[in-house]
BATOR-300164 format. One line per field, with one value per residue: residue number from 0; x negated, y negated, z negated of N, C-alpha, C in turn. Coordinates in steps of 0.02 Angstrom, whole numbers, plus 50000, padded with zeros to 5 digits. Each point is the difference from the previous one (the first is absolute). Layout:
<atoms>
i NUM,...
nc1 X,...
nc2 Y,...
nc3 Z,...
cac1 X,...
cac2 Y,...
cac3 Z,...
cc1 X,...
cc2 Y,...
cc3 Z,...
</atoms>
This chain:
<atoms>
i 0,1,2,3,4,5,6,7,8,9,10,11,12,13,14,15,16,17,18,19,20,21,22,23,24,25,26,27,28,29,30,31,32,33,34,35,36,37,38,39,40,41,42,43,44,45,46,47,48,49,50,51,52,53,54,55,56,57,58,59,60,61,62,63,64,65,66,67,68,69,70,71,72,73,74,75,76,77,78,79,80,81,82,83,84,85,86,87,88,89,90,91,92,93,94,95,96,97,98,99,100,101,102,103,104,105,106,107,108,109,110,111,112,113,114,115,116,117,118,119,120,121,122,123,124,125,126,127,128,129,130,131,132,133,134,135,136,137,138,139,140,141,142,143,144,145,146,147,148,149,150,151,152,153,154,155,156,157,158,159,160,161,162,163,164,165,166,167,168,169,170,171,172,173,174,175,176,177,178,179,180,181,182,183,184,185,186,187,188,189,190,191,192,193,194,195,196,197,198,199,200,201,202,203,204,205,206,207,208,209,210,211,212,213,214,215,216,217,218,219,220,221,222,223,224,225,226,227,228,229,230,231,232,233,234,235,236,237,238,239,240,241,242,243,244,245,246,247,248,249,250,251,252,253,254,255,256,257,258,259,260
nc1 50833,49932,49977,49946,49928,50007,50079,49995,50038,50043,50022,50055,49950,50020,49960,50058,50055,49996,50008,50078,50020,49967,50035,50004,49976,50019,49929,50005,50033,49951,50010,49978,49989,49942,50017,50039,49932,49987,50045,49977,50060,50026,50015,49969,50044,49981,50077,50028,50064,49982,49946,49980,50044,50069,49991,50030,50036,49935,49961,50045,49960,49954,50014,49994,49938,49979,50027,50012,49939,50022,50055,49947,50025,50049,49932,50021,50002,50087,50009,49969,50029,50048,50006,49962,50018,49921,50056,49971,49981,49929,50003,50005,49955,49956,49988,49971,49953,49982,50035,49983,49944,49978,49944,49974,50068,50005,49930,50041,50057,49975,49950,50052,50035,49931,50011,50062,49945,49957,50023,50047,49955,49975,50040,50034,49973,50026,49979,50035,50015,49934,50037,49979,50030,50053,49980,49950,50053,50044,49956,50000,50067,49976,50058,50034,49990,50056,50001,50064,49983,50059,49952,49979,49936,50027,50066,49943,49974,50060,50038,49957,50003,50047,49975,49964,50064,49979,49954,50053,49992,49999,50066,49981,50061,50005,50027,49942,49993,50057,50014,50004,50027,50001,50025,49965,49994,50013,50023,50023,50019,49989,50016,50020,49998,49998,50024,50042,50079,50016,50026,49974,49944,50057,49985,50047,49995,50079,50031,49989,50066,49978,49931,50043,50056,49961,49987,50081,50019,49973,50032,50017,49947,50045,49959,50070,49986,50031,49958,50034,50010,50046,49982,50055,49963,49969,50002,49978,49995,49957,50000,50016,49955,49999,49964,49934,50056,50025,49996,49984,49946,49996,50058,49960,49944,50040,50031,49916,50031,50044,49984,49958,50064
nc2 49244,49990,49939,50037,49980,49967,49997,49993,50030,49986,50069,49969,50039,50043,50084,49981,50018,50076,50018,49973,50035,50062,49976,49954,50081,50004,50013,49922,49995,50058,50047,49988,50043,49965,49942,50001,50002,49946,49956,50015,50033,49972,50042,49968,50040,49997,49996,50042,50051,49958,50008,50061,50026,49962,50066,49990,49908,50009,50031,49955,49956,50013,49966,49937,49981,50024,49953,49950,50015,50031,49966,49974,49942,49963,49953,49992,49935,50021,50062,49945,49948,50059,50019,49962,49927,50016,50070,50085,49985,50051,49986,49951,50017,50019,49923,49942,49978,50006,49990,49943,50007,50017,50016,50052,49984,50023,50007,50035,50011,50006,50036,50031,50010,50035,50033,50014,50008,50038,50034,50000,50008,50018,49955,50027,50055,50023,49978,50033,49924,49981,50074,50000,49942,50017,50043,49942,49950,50058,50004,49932,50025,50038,49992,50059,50029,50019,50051,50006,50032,50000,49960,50011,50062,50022,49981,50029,50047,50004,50019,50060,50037,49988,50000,49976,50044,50054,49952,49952,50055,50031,49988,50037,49995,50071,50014,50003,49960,49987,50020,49945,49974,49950,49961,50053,50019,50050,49948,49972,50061,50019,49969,49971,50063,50002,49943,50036,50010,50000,50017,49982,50038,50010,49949,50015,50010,49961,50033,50059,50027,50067,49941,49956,50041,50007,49905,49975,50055,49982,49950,49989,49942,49958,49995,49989,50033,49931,50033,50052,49983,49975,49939,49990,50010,49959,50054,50025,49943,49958,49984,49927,50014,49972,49992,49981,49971,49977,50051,49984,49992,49939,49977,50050,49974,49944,50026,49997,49931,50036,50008,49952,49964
nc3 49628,49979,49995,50029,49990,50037,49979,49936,49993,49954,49981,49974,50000,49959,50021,50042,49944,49981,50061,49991,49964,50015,50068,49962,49985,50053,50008,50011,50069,50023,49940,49940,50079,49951,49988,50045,50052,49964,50010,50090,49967,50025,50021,50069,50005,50089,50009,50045,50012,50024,49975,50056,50042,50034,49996,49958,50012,49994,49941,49992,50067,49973,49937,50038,50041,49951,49961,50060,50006,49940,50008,49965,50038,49946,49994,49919,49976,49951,50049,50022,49965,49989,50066,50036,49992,50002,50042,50028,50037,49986,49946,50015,50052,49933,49991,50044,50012,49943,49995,50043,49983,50015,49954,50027,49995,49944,50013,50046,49945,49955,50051,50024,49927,49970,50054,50014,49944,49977,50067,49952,49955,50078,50055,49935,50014,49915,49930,49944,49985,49981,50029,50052,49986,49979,50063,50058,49974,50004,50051,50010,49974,50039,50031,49983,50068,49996,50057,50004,50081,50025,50033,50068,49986,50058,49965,49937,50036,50029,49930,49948,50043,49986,49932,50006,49957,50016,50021,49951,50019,49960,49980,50020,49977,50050,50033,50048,49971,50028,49947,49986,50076,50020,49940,50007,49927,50041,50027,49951,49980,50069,50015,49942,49998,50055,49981,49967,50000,49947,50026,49934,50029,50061,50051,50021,50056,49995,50067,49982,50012,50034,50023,50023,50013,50077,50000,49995,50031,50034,49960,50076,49992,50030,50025,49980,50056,50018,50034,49933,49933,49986,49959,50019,50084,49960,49952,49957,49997,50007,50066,50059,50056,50037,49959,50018,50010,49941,50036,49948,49992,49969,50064,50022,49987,50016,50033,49994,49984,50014,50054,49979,49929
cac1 49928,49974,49947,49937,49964,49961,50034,49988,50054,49989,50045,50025,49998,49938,49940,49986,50003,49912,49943,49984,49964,49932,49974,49978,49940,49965,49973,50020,49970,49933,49966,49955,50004,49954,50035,50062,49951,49961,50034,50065,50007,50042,50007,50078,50024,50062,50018,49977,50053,50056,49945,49939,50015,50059,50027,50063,50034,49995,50043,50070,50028,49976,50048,50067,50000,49996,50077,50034,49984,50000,50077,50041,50020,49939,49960,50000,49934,49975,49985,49931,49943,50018,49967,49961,49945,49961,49984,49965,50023,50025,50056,50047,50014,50024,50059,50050,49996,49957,50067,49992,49931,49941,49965,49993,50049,49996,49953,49991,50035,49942,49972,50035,50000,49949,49977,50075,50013,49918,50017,50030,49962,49942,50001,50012,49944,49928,50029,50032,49977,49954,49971,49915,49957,50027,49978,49950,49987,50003,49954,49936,50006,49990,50066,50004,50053,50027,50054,50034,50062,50029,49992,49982,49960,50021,50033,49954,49973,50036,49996,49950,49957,50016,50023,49904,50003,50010,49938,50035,50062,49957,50046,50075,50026,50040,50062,49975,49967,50063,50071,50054,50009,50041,49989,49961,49934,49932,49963,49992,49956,49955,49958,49973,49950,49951,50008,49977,50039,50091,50085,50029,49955,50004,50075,50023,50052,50047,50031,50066,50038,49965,49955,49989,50030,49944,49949,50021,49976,49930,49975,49949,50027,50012,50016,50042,49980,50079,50007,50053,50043,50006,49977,50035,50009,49918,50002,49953,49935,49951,49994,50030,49966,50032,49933,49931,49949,50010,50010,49945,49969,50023,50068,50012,49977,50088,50018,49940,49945,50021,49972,49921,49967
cac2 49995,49960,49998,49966,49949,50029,50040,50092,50032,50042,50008,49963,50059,50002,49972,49937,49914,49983,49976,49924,49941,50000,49964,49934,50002,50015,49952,49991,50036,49951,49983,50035,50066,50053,50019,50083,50086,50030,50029,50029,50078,50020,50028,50001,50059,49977,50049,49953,49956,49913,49980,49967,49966,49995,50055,50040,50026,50043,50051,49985,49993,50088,50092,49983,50009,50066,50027,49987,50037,50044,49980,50003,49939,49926,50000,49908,49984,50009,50065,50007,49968,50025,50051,50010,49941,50013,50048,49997,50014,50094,50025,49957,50040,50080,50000,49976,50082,50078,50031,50004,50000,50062,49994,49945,49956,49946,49969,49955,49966,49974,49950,49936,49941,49926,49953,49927,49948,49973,49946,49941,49960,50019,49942,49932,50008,49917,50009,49952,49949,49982,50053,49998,49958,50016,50065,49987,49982,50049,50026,49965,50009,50089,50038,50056,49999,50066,49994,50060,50007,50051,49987,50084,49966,49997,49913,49972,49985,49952,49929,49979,49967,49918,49971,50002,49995,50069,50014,49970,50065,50036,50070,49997,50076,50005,50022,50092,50015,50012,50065,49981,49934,49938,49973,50035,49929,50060,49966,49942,50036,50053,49952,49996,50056,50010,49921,50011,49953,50023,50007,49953,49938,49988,49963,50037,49939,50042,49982,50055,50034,50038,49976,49981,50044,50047,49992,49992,50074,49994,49988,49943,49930,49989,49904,50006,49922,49999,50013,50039,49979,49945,50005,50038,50076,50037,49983,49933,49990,49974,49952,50002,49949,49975,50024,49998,49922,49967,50064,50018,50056,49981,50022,50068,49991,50001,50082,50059,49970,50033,50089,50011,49981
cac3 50012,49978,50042,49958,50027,50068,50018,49938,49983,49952,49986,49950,49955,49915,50028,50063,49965,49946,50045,50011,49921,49986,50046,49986,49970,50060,50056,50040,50046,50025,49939,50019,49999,49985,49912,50003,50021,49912,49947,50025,50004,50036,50095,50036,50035,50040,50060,50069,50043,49973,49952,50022,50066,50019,50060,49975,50081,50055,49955,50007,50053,50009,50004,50049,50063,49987,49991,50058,50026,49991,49986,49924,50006,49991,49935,49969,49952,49923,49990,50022,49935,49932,49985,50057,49965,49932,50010,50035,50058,50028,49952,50053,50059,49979,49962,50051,50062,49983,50011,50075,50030,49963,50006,50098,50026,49972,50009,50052,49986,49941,50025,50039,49971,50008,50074,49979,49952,50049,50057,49974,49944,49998,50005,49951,49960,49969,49938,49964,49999,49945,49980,50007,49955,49942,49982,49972,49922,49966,50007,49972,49914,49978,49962,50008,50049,50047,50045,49986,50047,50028,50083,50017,50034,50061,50006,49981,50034,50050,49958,49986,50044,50022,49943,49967,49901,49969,49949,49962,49970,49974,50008,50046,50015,50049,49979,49997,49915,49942,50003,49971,49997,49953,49937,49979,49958,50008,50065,49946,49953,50029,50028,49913,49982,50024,49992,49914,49962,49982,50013,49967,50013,50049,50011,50068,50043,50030,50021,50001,49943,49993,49984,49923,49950,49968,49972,49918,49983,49985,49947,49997,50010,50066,50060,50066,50065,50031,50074,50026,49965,49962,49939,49942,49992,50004,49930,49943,50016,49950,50046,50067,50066,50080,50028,49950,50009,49952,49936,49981,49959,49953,50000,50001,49947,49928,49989,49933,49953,49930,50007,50005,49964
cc1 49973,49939,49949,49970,49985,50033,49986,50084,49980,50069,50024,50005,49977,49940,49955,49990,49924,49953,49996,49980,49927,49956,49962,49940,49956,49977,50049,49986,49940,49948,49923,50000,49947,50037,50054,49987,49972,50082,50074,49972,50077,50007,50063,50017,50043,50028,49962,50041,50063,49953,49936,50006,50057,50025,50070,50032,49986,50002,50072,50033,49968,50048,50091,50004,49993,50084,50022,49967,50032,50071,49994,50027,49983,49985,50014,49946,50014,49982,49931,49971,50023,49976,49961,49913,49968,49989,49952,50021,50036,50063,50078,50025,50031,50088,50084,49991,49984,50086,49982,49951,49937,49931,49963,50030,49993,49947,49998,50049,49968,49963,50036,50028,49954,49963,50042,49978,49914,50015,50045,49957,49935,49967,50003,49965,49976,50016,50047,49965,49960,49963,49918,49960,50019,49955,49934,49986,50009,49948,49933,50017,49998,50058,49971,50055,50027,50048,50041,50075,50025,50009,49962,49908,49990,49989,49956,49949,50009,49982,49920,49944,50026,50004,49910,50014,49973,49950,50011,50033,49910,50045,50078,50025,50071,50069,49990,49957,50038,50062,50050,50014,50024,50086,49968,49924,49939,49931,49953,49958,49945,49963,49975,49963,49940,49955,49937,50004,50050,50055,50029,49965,49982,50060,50000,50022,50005,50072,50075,50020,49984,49950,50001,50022,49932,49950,50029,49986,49930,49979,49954,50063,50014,50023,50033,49996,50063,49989,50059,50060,49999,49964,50059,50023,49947,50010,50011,49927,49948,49988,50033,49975,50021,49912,49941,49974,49988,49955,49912,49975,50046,50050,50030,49966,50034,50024,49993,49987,50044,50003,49942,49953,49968
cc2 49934,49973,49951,49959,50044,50046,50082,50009,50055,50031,49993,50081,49975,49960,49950,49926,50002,49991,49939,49969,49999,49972,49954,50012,50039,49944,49986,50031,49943,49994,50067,50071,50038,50007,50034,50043,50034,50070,50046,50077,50024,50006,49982,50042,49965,50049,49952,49968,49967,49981,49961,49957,49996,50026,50022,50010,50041,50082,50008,50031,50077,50047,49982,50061,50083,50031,50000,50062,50074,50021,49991,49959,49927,50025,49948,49986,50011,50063,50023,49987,50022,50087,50027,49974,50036,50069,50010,50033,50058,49988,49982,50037,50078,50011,50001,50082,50065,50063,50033,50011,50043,49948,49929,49974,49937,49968,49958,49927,49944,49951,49961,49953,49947,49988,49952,49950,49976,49953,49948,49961,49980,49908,49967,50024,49932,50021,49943,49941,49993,50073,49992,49963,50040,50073,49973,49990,50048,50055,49961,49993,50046,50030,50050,50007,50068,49965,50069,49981,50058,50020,50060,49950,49931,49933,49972,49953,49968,49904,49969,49980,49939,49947,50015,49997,50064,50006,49982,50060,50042,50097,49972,50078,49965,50050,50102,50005,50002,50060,49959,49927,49946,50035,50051,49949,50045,49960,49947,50021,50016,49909,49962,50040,49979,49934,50016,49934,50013,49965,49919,49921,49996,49976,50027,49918,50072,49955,50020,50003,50063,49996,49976,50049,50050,49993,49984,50066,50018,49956,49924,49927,50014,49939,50036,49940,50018,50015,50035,49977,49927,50005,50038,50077,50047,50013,50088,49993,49946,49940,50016,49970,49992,50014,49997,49928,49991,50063,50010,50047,49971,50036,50060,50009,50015,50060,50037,49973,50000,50075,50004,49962,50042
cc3 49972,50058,49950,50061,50069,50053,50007,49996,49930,49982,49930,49941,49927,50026,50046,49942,49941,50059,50029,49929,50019,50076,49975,49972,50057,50057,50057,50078,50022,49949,50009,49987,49963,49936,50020,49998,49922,49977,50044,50011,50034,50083,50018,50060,50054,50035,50082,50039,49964,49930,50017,50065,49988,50056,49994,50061,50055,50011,50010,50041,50059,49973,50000,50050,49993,49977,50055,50045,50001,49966,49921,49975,50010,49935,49989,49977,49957,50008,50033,49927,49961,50004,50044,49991,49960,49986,50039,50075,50019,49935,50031,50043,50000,49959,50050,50075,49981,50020,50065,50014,49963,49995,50051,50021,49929,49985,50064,50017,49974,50065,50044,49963,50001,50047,50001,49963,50027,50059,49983,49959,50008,50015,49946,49912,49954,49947,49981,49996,49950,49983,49980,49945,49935,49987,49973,49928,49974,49980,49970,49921,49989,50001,50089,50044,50044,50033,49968,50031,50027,50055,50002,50016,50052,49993,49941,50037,50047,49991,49993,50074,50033,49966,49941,49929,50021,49942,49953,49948,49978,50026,50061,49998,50035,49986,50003,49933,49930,50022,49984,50015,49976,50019,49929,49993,50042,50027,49973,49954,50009,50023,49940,49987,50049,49994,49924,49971,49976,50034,49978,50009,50056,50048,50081,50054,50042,50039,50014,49934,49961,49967,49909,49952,49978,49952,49932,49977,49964,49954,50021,50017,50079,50024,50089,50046,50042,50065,50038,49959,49964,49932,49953,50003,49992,49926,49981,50033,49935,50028,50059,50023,50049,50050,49961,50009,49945,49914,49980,49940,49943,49956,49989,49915,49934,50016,49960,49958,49901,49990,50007,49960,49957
</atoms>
């Protein structure tokens, strides 16, 4: 790994080293946002959990209590974050109980998972660090914003009424508006389209494994945030954050700026 100014993580790729040649010709941070807003055509696409908030553990520790519950053992963390993390819930459940359970049983499965994780998260509710300011600038340079998660309504809303970005997202799609979940680009796509932006000129934050595979799928840039994995297990990715303090319009800027000369 490489690190740039401000504690940016860049991955030591082709493309990570022409985007560090061409930093030095990008406004410093704090510079002026009307001259970015003239010339930005690119959207940024977020998932929600371990992106927008730092919920993962608790997610986690819900479908512990759901394995223990129900004899399927212990759950680890690499087999929660390798193939659990970033899916969507009912897919999970149908996968692990559908054997055992019809219909109505596995929906109901479904909600007792996220009462487990609601009454667990509901106290420590906030975003990632710097989120808020970072959506603002994003928004006062015109860039173009979706949410595209795999969370069920439910826990959208869960989140969003405790947390004043929703108005920040122009499109949010949810996980009942796609056939085809992560790591399937379906979600990414469908949230670009509706964005009316190409695929290519748009950068995803993402926190999962799944996640990112969907959005390399898809054809777009991706900034992986370490809430669930280390910087070196996030890849391929375009960038690595630890959060939004430091990340500006700028920055994201270099990404497009040899795809949009």
């Amino acid at each position: 790994m490489e690190a740039t100014k401000q504690g940016l993580t860049l991955n030591p790729s082709a493309k990570e080293k022409d985007l560090k040649n061409n930093a030095a010709q990008v406004s410093p941070a704090g510079g002026d946002l009307n001259r970015v807003q003239s010339h930005v055509q690119f959207a940024a696409i977020f998932d929600m959990d371990g992106t927008l908030i730092d919920n993962t553990p608790y997610h986690f520790k819900s479908w512990q209590a759901l394995f223990k519950k129900y004899g399927r053992g212990q759950l680890t963390r690499q087999t929660y974050y390798t193939e659990i993390s970033g899916v969507p819930v009912m897919e999970t459940i149908r996968r692990l109980f559908g054997s055992d359970h019809d219909e109505a049983g596995l929906r109901a499965l479904l909600n007792e998972k996220e009462e487990y994780y609601r009454q667990a998260y509901a106290p420590f509710v906030a975003p990632v660090n710097g989120l808020e300011n970072f959506l603002t600038e994003l928004k006062d340079a015109g860039v173009k914003m979706a949410m595209a998660t795999s969370a069920t309504i439910q826990d959208i809303n869960f989140i969003l009424d405790r947390i004043p970005i929703r108005n920040n997202f122009e499109v949010i799609i949810n996980s009942t508006m796609v056939s085809k979940p992560k790591p399937d680009p379906q979600i990414f796509l469908k949230a670009s389209g509706r964005l009316g932006r190409k695929p290519a000129d748009c950068v995803v934050f993402e926190d999962s494994l799944a996640g990112i595979r969907a959005a390399n799928s898809a054809g777009m840039k991706v900034a992986g945030i370490t809430t669930g994995h280390t910087a070196d297990e996030l890849h391929p990715v375009d960038l690595v954050i630890t959060d939004y303090t430091d990340l500006t319009v700028q920055k994201l800027a270099t990404l497009f700026k040899e795809h949009q000369k």
